[in-house]
C-alpha positions, 0 to 999 in steps of 0.5 A: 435437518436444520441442526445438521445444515449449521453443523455443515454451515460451521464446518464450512466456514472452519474450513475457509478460515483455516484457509484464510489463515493459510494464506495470511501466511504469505506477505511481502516479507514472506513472499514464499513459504514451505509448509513447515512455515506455514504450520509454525504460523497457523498451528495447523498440522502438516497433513491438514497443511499439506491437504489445503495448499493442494486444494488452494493450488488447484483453485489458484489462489497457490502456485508451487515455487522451487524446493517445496516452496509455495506462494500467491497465486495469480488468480488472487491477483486477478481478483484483487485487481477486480475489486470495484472500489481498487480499480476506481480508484486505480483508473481515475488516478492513472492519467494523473500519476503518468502526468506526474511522472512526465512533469518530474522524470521522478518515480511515482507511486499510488498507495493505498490503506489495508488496516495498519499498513500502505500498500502499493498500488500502482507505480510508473517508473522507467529504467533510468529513474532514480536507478529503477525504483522498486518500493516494499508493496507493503508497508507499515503506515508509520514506515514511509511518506506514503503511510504518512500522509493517510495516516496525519488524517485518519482518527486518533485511535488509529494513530495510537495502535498504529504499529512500527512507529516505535521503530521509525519514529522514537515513539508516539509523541514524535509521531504526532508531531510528525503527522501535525507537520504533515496537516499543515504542510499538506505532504509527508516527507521520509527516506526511502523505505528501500534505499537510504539515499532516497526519499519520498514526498506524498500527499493524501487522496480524499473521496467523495465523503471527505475520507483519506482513501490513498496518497500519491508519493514521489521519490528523489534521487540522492542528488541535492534534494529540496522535498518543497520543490517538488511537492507542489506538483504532487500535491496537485496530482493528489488534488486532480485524482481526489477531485476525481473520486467527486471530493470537493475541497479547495485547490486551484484547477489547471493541470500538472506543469514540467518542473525541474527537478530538485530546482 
């Protein structure tokens, strides 16, 4: 009886990481896919394929797009929405996001860590900001201000296997230098990963333990930009929300003051 209860136990989890294969397929490059992709990327056959995603749709992890296609379902948004330690960290720096974007007219944006790369977790902008900004929601760490500013304080070995700095940043000496301006200065400084006439200013969120957990970024508009102008009001809106997570570092107290933009 034991044996073949390990044998299901086995069966079970082959089932979810095939399953979870499945779904790592999806991404922001990869919003939607056909199950030709999928297969090409797990090494999963059709039926098996085929016979999943039928079964992820009836759940809702899955919904079916146009001509064949498949993508993320909203019930996976709902979950991920409700994960304790994403929605602490949404609700305690909304007010501090909605305070920035009132003080600046400028699009504001939380960003959080999953392994190698930022992800998008919030973002307040109107219509007439900055030409209604709509970032990548997810990005390499080394790819953007966001990025930027959690990884200047995370451990060496993380910056060494950090991926894409090749790209950005001409190699691993360069991107220390950069993360070493970003320690000192306070906030990371880069173009939009949208749009090349834009460019963001972040700054890191510290909880409790003294652990980046987030950064909180700004963009400005193409106009004649002055990055330190602005990055007083972020740093402290980063300073608020991390004071908000009980982390206890130095910063004055006070609340954001409207700034004029680019001054």
């Amino acid at each position: 009886m034991e044996s073949g209860n390990l044998l299901e136990g086995d069966h079970k989890r082959s089932v979810l990481g095939r399953a979870f294969d499945i779904l790592d397929c999806f991404g922001a490059e990869t919003p939607e896919q056909t199950i030709a992709g999928v297969c090409g990327q797990t090494g999963l056959p059709p039926a098996t394929v085929h016979r999943m995603l039928a079964h992820l749709v009836e759940w809702g992890a899955v919904e079916r797009a146009s001509r064949g296609r498949y993508r993320l379902g909203r019930r996976l948004w709902r979950l991920g929405w409700g994960v304790p330690e994403v929605r602490r960290l949404r609700d305690v720096a909304r007010p501090f996001l909605v305070d920035l974007y009132s003080a600046t007219g400028a699009p504001v944006a939380l960003w959080s860590r999953d392994c190698d790369h930022a992800i998008l977790s919030d973002l307040i902008s109107g219509h007439k900001a900055s030409g209604a900004w709509q970032p990548e929601r997810r990005v390499p760490l080394a790819q953007g201000a966001g990025g930027l500013a959690m990884l200047a304080y995370l451990p060496l070995d993380d910056v060494a296997g950090e991926p894409g700095r090749q790209r950005d940043d001409g190699g691993d000496f360069v991107l220390r230098q950069r993360l070493g301006d970003v320690r000192r200065l306070g906030y990371a400084v880069s173009r939009s990963n949208v749009r090349a006439d834009g460019m963001l200013v972040a700054a890191p969120i510290f909880d409790e333990d003294g652990q980046v957990r987030a950064a909180v970024s700004i963009r400005l508009s193409p106009e004649p930009m002055n990055p330190a102008a602005l990055a007083r009001v972020v740093l402290e809106a980063a300073l608020l929300t991390s004071r908000g997570l009980g982390h206890r570092g130095p910063g004055r107290r006070g609340g954001l003051h409207p700034v004029r933009r680019y001054a």
